[in-house]
MDTraj code that builds the backbone (N, CA, C; nanometers):
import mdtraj as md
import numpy as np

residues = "UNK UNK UNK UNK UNK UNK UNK UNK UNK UNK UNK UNK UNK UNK UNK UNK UNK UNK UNK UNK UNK UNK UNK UNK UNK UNK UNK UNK UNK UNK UNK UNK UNK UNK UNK UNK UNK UNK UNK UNK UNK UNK UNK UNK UNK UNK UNK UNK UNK UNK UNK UNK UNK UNK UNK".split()
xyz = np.array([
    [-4.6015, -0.2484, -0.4553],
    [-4.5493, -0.3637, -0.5235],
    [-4.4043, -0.3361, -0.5649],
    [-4.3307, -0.4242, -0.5449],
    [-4.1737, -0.4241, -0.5326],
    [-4.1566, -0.4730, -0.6483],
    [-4.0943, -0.4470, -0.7625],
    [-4.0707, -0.4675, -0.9134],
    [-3.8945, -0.4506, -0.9029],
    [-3.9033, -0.5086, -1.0039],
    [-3.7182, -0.5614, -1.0490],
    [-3.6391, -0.4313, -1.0840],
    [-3.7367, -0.2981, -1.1547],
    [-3.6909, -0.1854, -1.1793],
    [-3.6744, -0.1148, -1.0559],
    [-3.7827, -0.1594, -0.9480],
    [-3.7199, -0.0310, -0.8371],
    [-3.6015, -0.1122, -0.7266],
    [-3.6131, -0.2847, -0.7833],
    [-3.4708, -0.2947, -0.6750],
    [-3.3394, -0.2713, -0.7458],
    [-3.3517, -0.3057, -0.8730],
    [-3.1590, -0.2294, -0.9610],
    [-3.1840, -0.1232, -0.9211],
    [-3.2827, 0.0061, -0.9472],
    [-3.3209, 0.1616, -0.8989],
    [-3.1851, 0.1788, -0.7879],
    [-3.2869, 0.0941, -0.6564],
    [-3.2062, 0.1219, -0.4997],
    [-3.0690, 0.0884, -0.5354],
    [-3.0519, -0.0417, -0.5816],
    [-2.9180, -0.0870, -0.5784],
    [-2.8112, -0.0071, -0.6314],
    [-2.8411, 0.0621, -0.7407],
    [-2.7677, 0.1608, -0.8166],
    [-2.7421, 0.2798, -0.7688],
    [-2.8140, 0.3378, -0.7052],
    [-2.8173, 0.4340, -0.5804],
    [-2.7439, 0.4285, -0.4646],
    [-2.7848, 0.2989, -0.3897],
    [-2.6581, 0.2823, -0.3164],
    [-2.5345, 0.2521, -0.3607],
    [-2.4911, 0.1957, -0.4322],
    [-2.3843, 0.1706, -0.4618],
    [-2.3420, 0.3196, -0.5390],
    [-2.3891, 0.4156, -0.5757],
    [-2.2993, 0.5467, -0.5987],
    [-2.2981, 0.6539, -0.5261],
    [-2.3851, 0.5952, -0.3541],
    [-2.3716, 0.6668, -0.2354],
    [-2.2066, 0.6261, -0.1814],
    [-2.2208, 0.4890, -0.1843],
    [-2.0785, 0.4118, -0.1522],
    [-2.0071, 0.4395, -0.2454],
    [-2.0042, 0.4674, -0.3580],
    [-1.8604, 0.4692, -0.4171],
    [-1.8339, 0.6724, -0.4478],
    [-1.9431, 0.7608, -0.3464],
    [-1.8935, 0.8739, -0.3314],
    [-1.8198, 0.9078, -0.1659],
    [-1.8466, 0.7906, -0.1017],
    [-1.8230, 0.8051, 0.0270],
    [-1.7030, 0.7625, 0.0244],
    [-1.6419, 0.6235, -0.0540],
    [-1.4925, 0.6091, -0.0823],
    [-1.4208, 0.6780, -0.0924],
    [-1.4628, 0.7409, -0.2227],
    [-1.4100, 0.8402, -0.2583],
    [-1.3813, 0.9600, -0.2219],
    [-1.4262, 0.9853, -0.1334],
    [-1.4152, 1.1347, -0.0288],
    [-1.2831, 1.0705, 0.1280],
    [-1.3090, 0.9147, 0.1117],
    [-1.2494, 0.8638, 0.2341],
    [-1.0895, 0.8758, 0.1892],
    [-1.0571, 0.8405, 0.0697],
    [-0.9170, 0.8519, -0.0526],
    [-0.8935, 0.9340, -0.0146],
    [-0.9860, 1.0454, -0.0872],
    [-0.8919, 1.2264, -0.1046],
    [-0.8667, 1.2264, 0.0578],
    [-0.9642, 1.2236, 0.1590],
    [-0.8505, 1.2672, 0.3093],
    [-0.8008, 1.2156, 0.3278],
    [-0.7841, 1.0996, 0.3169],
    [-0.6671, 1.0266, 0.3681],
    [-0.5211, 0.9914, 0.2832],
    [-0.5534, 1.0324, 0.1930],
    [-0.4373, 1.0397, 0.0716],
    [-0.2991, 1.0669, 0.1457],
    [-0.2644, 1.1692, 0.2736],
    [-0.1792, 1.1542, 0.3357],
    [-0.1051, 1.0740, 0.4118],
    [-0.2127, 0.9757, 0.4561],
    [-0.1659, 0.9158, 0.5722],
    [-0.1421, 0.7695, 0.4554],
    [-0.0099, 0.6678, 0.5558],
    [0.0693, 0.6057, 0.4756],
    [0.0577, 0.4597, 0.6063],
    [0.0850, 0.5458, 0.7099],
    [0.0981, 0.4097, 0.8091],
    [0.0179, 0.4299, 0.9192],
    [-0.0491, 0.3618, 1.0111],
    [-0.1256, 0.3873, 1.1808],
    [-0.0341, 0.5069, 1.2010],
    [0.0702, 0.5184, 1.2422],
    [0.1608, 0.6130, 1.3362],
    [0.1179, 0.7545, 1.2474],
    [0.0661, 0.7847, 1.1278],
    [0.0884, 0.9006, 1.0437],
    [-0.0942, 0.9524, 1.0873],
    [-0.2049, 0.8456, 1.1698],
    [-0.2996, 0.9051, 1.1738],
    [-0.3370, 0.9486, 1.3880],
    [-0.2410, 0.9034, 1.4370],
    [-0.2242, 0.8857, 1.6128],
    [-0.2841, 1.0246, 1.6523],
    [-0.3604, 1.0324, 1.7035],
    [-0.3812, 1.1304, 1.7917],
    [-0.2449, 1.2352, 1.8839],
    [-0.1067, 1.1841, 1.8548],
    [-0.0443, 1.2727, 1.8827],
    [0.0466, 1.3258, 1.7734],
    [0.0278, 1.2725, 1.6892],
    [0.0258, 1.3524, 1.5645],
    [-0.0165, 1.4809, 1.5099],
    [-0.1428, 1.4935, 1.5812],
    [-0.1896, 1.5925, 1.5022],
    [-0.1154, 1.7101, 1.4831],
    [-0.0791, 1.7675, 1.6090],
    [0.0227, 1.9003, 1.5821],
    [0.0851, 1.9261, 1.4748],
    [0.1764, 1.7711, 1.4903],
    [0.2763, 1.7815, 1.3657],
    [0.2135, 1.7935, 1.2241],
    [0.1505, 1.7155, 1.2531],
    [0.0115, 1.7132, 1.0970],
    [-0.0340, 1.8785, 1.0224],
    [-0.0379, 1.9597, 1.1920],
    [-0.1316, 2.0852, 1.1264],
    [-0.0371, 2.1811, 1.1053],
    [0.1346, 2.1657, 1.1763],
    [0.2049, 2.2479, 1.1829],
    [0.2867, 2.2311, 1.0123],
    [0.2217, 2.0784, 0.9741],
    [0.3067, 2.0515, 0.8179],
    [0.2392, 2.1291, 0.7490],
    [0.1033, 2.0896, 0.7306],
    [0.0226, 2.1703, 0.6638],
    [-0.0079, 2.3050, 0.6571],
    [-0.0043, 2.3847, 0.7692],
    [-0.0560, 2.4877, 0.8253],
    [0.0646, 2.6095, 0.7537],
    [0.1663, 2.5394, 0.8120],
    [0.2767, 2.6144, 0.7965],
    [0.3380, 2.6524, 0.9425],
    [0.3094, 2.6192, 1.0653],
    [0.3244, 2.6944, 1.1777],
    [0.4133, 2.5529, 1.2471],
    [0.5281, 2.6202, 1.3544],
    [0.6026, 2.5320, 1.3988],
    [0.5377, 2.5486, 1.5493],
    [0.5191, 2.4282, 1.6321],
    [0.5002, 2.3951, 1.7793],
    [0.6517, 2.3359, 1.8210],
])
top = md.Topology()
chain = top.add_chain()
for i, resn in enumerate(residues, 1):
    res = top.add_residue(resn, chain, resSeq=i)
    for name in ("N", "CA", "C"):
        top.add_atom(name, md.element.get_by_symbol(name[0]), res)
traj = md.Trajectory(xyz[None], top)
C-alpha cells in the first residue's frame, strides 16, 4: 500500500540524488566557460594547463 509518507519519502530522495549529481556536474565543469573550452581537441591543452606539461 502506497501512502503519502512513502511518496514525499521517494520524492525527497530523489531530489537529493539530483541535487548531488548537480552538484558534482558544477565542481567539473567549473572550468569550462564556452563549447570551444570543452572540444575534444582541447584536451591536450586542458591537461598540459593543468598538468603542468607543455605539448
Amino acid at each position: 500500500m502506497i501512502t503519502k509518507k512513502n511518496v514525499l519519502f521517494t520524492q525527497i530522495t530523489k531530489k537529493r540524488k539530483l541535487d548531488r549529481e548537480f552538484a558534482w556536474i558544477s565542481r567539473e565543469f567549473k572550468d569550462f566557460h564556452t563549447l570551444s573550452d570543452i572540444e575534444i581537441y582541447n584536451a591536450e591543452k586542458y591537461a598540459a594547463l593543468h598538468l603542468g606539461c607543455q605539448f
